[in-house]
C-alpha positions as CSV (number, residue, x, y, z in Angstrom):
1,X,9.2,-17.0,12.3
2,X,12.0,-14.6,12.9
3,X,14.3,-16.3,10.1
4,X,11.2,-14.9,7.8
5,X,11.1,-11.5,9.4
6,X,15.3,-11.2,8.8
7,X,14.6,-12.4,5.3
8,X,12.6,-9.8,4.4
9,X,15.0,-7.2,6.3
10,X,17.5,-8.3,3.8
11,X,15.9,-7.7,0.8
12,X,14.3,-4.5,1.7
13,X,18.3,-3.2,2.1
14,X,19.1,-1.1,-0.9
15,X,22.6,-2.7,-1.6
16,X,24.0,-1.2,1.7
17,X,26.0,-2.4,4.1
18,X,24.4,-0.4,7.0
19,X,22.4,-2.5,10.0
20,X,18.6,-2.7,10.1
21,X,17.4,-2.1,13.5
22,X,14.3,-4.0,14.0
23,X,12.0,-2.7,16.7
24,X,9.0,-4.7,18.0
25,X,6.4,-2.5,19.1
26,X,3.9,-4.4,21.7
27,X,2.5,-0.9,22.7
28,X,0.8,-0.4,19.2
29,X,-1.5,-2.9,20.2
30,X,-3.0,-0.7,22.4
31,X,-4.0,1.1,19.5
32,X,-5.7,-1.3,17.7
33,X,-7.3,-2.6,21.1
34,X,-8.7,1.0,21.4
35,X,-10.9,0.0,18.0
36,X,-12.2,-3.0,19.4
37,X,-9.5,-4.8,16.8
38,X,-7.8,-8.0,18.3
39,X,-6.4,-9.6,15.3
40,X,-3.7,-6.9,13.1
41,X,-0.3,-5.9,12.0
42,X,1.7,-3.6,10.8
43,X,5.5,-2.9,9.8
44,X,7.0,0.8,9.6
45,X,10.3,1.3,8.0
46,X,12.1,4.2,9.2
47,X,14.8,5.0,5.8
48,X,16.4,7.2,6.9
49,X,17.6,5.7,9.9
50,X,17.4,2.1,8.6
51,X,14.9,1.2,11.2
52,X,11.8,-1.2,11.1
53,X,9.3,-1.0,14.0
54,X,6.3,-3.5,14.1
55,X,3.7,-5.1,15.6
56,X,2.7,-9.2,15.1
57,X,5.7,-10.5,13.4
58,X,4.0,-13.7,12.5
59,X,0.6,-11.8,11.0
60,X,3.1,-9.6,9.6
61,X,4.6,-12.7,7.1
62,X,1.0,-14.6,6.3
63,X,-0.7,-13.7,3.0
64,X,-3.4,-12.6,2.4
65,X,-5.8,-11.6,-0.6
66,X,-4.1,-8.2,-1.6
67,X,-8.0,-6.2,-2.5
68,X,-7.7,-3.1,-3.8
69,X,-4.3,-2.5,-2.9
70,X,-3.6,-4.7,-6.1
71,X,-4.6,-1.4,-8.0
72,X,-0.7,-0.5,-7.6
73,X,0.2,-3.0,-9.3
74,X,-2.9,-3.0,-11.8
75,X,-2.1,0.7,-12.8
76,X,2.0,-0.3,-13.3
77,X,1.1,-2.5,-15.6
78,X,-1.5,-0.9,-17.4
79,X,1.0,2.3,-18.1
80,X,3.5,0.3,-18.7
81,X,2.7,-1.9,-21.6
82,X,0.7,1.1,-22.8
83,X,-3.0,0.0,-22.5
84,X,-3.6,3.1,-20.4
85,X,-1.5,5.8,-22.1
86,X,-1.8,8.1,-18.6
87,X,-3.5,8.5,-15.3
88,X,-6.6,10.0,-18.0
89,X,-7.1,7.1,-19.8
90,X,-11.3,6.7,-19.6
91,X,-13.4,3.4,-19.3
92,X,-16.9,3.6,-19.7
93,X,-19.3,2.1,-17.1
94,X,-20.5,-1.7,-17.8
95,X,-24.0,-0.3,-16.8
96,X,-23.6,-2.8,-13.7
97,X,-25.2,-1.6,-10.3
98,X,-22.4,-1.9,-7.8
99,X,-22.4,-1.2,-4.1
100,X,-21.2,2.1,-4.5
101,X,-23.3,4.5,-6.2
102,X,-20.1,6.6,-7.1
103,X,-18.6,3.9,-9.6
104,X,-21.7,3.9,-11.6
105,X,-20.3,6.6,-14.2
106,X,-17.6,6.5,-16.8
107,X,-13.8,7.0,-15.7
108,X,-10.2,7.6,-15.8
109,X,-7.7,5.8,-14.4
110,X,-6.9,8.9,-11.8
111,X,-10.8,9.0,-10.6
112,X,-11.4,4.6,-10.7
113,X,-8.0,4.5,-8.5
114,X,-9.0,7.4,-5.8
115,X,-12.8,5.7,-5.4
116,X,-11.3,2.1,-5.5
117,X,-13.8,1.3,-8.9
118,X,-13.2,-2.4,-8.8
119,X,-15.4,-2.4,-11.8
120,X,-12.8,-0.5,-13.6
121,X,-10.2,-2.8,-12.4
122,X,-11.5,-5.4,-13.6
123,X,-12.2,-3.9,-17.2
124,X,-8.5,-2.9,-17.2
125,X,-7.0,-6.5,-16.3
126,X,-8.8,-8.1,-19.1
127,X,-7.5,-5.3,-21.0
128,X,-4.4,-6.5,-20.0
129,X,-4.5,-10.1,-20.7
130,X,-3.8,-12.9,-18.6
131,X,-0.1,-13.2,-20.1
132,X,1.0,-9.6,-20.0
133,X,-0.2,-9.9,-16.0
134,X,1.2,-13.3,-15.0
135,X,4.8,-11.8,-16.4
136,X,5.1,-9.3,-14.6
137,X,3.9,-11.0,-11.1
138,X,6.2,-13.7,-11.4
139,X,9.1,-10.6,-12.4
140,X,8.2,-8.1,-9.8
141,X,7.7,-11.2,-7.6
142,X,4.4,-10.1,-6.2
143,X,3.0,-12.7,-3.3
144,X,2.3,-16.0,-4.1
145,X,2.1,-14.6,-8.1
146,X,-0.9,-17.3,-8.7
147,X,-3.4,-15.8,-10.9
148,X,-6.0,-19.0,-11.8
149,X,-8.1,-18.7,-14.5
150,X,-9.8,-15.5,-13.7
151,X,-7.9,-12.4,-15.3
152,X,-10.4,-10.3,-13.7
153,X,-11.4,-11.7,-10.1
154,X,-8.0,-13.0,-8.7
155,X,-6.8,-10.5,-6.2
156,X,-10.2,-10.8,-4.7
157,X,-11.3,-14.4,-4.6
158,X,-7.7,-15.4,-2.7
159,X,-6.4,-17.1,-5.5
160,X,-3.2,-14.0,-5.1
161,X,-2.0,-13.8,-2.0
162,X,0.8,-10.9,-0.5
163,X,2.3,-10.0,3.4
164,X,2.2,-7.1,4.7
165,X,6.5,-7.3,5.0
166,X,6.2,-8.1,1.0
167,X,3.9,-4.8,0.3
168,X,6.4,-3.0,2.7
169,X,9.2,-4.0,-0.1
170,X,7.4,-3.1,-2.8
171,X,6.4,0.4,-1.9
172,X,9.6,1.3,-0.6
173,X,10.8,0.0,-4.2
174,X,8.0,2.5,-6.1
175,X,9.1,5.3,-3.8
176,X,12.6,4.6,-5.1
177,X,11.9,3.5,-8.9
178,X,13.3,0.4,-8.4
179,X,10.1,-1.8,-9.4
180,X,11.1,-3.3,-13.3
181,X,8.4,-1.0,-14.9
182,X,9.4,3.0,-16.4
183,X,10.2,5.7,-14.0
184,X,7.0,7.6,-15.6
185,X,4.9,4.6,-14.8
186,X,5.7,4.5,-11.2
187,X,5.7,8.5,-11.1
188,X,2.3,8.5,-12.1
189,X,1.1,5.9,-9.7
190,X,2.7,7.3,-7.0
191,X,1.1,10.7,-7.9
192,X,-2.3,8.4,-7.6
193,X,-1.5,7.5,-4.2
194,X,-1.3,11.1,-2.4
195,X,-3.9,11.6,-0.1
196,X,-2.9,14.5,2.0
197,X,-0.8,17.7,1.2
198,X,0.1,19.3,4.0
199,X,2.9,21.6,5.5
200,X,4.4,19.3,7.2
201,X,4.0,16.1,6.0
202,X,2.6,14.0,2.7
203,X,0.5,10.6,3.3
204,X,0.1,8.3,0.0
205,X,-1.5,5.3,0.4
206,X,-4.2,2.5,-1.1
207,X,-6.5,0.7,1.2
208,X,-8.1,-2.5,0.1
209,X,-10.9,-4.5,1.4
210,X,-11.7,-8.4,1.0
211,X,-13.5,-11.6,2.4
212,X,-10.8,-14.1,3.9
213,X,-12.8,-17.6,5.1
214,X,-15.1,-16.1,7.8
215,X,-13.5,-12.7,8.3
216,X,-13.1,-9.4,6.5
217,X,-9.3,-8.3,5.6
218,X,-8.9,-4.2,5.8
219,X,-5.5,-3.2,4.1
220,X,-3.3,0.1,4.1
221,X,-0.2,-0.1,2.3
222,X,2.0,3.0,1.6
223,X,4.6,5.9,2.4
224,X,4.9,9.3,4.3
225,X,7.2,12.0,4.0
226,X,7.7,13.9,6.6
227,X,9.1,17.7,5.9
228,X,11.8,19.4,7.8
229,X,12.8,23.1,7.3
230,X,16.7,23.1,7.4
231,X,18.2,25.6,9.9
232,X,19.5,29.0,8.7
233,X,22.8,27.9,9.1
234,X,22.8,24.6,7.0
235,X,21.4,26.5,3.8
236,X,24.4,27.6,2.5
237,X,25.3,23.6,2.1
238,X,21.8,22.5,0.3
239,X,19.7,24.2,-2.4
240,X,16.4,23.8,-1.2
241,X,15.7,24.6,2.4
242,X,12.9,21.7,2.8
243,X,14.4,17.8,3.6
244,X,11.8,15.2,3.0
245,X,12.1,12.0,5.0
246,X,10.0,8.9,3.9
247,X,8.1,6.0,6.2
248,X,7.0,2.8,4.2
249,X,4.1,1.1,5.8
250,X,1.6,-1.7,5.5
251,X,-0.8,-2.6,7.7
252,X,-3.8,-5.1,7.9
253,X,-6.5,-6.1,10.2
254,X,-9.4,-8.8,10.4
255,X,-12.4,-8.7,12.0
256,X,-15.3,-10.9,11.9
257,X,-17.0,-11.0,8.4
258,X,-20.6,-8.9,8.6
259,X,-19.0,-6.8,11.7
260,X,-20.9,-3.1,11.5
261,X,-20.3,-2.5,15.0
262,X,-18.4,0.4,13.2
263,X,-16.7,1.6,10.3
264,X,-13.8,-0.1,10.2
265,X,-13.1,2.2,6.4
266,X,-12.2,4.3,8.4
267,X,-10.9,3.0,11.0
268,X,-8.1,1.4,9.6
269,X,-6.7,4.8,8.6
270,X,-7.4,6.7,12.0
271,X,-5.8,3.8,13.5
272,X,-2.2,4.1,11.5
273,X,-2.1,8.3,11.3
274,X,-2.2,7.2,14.9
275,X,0.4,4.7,15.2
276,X,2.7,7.1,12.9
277,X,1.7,9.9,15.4
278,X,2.9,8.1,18.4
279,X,6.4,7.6,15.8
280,X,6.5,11.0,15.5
281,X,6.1,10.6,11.5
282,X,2.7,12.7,11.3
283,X,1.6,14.9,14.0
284,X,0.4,13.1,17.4
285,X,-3.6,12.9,17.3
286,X,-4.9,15.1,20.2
């Protein structure tokens, strides 16, 4: 398995010739143990340092259904080939009862993304078109790029399958405009992914939810940027006095399908704001 992990190291290098430093992390899994979660993963790259700490290397390189975090990719295309002309671009509601009340109303693209409207999704891949899509997962070389028959269903029914090392690459990629879509495309759908402003750091991310044989699959994929003030003395050599510094992550977790011994929606994000904590991206948890 490691000859997959160093594989992945070497196409998440940006041209460079600087050293990865891989980390394994067999604390985090005292984390996840906390939550009552025995089976999970997740990679961090450090940028700035060229660092990669993880935990489960060989969960960390098996696919799985990508859920909603396919909406990334959904939206990329979507701008790009000009089916939605912005982040406003509105869909009315199919009238279908789903199991969330909140998707039951017409939407833009901004609003379907931050609720996770899988109807919408949907809508917008047969929008698409089953050519238009296929292209541009076999050129962004998403997963296992198999798409079957169903426009609309195939990031849920496990017909596309992603790692969590290969949603690490691709994020870091979108942070960097370095995905084969338009810098506006991947500006807007990073702007989609920002869920907390704060002083000291920013946290975008999608989460995604999906069957996998007899369990349930929770996904985080994303980036933070953690904000330094420079020192008094090092202004005179930048012009702003604020230094961003950004994390990719992706992370996943299964647990038995039908589990409600808690809520593991929000779980999965408590659990990674607390392994960045213990990385000193965000702040620790007290």
């Amino acid at each position: 398995m490691w000859y997959k992990l160093l594989g992945v190291v070497s196409i998440l290098m940006i041209s460079s010739c600087a050293e990865i430093r891989i980390h394994e992390r067999e604390e985090i899994g005292e984390v996840y143990k906390k939550y009552g979660i025995t089976d999970a993963c997740i990679m961090v790259r450090d940028h700035t340092h060229e660092e990669i700490d993880y935990y489960n290397k060989e969960r960390a390189t098996k696919r799985f259904l990508p859920a909603s975090t396919f909406k990334i990719f959904n939206s990329l295309v979507a701008l790009d080939i000009a089916i939605a002309p912005d982040d406003q671009y509105l869909i009315k509601w199919d009238s279908v009862e789903r199991w969330k009340k909140e998707w039951s109303r017409d939407m833009t693209m901004r609003e379907a993304f931050k609720v996770s409207n899988v109807g919408y999704y949907q809508e917008l891949a047969r929008r698409i078109g089953k050519d238009y899509m296929q292209h541009y997962l076999d050129t962004v070389q998403y997963g296992n790029r198999r798409m079957g028959q169903e426009v609309d269903m195939f990031w849920l029914n496990d017909t596309l399958q992603i790692s969590a090392d290969e949603q690490l690459g691709m994020v870091k990629k979108l942070y960097f405009d370095e995905l084969p879509f338009s810098e506006r495309s991947q500006r807007i759908v990073r702007s989609m992914m920002l869920q907390e402003d704060t002083e000291n750091y920013k946290l975008y991310y999608k989460t995604g939810t999906g069957n996998y044989k007899d369990s349930t699959i929770y996904w985080v994929v994303g980036f933070a940027e953690k904000i330094e003030r420079v020192k008094e003395h090092e202004k005179s050599m930048n012009k702003s006095n604020i230094r961003n510094y950004p994390y990719f992550f992706a992370q996943n977790f299964s647990v038995k399908k039908g589990d409600t011994s808690q809520n593991y929606f929000d779980t999965r994000i408590q659990a990674l704001k607390e392994i960045l904590g213990t990385m000193d991206v965000l702040p620790r948890s007290k």
